[in-house]
C-alpha positions in Angstrom: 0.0 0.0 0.0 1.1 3.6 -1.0 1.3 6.3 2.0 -1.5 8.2 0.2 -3.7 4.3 0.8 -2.6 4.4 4.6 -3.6 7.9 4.8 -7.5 7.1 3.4 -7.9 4.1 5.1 -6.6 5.9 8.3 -9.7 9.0 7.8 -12.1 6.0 6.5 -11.9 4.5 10.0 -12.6 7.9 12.0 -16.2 7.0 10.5 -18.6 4.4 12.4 -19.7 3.4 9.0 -16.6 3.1 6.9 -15.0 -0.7 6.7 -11.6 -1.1 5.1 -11.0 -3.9 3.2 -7.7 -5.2 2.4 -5.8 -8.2 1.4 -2.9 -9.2 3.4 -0.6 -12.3 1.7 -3.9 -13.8 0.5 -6.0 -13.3 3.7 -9.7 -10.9 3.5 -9.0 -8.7 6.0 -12.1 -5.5 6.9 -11.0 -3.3 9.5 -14.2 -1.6 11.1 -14.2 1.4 13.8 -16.2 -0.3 16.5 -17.6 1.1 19.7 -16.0 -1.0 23.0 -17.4 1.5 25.7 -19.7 4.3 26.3 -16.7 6.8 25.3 -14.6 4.4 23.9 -13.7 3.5 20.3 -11.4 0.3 18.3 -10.5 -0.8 15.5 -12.1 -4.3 15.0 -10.4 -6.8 12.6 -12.1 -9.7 10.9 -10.1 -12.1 8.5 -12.7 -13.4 6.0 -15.2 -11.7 7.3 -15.0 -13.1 10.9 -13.4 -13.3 13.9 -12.8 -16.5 15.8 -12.7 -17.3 19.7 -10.0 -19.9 18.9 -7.7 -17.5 17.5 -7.3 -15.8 20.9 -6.2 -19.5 22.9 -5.0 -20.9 20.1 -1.1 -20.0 18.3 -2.2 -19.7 14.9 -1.7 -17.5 11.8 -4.4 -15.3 12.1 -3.7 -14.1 16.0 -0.1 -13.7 14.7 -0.5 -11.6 12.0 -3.9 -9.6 13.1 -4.2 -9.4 17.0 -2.3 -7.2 19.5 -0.5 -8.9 22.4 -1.0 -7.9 25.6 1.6 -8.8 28.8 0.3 -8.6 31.7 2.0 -8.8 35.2 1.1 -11.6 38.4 2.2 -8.9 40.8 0.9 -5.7 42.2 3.2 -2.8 43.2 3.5 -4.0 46.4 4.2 -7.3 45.6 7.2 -6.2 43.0 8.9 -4.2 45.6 9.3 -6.5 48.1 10.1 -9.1 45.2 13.0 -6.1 44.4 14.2 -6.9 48.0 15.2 -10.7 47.4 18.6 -12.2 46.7 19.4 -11.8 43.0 19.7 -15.3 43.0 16.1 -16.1 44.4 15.0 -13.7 41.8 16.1 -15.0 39.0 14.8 -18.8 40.2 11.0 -17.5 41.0 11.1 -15.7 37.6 12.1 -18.9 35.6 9.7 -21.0 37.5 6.7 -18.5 37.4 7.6 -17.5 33.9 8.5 -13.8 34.9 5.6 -13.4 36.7 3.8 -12.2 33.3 1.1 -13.8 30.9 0.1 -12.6 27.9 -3.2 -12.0 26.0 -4.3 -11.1 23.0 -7.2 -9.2 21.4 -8.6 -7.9 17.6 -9.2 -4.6 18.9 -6.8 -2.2 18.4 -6.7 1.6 20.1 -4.1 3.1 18.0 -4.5 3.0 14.1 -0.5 3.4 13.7 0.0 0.6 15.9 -2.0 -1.6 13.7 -0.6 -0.1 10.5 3.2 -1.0 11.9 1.9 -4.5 12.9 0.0 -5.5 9.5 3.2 -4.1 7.6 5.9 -6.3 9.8 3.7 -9.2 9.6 2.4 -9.0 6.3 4.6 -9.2 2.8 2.3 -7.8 0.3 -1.3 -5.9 1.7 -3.3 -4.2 -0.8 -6.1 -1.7 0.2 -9.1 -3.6 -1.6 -11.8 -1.1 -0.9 -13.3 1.7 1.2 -16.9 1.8 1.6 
């Protein structure tokens, strides 16, 4: 896609009522400006026009190349300054066995449209902007 195809799609989804439609290395992708809250707005992605449960739980091609990954820490505040406190040594065993205290989640929604953009184009070889209703 050409800066001047970013740029539309980028004003297309300030709309409620304006899907993009592209094609990422074969995939039917519509991005979709969705309404998540009662002030709150995201991008929605749907790969042939759905989206899947399974993709989220599931490693797969679609939640790598479409969904943002969330980490999310085990400990609270609290919790991480006393674990500051311990031996290096202890540290660095309770983070290998409690997998640095972090899991990870992913989502289709997306709060930034530049985040998205950078993530189809580093995970994506050829995307084509297919259409902008």
């Amino acid at each position: 896609m050409t800066k001047e195809e970013w740029k539309r799609a980028e004003e297309a989804l300030k709309n409620f009522f304006s899907p993009v439609r592209l094609k990422a290395d074969g995939y039917d992708v519509t991005l979709i400006l969705e309404r998540v809250g009662i002030y709150k707005n995201m991008i929605m992605v749907y790969v042939g026009g759905q989206f899947q449960g399974k993709w989220l739980s599931e490693d797969c091609e679609e939640r790598r190349r479409f969904c943002v990954r969330k980490a999310h820490s085990l400990l609270n505040a609290k919790e991480k300054a006393s674990f500051k406190k311990l031996p290096k040594r202890t540290q660095k065993e309770l983070a290998k066995e409690h997998h640095n205290f972090e899991y990870e989640s992913y989502s289709p929604q997306w709060s930034s449209f530049g985040a998205l953009k950078r993530h189809l184009i580093s995970n994506n070889k050829n995307i084509e902007l297919i259409k902008i209703s």
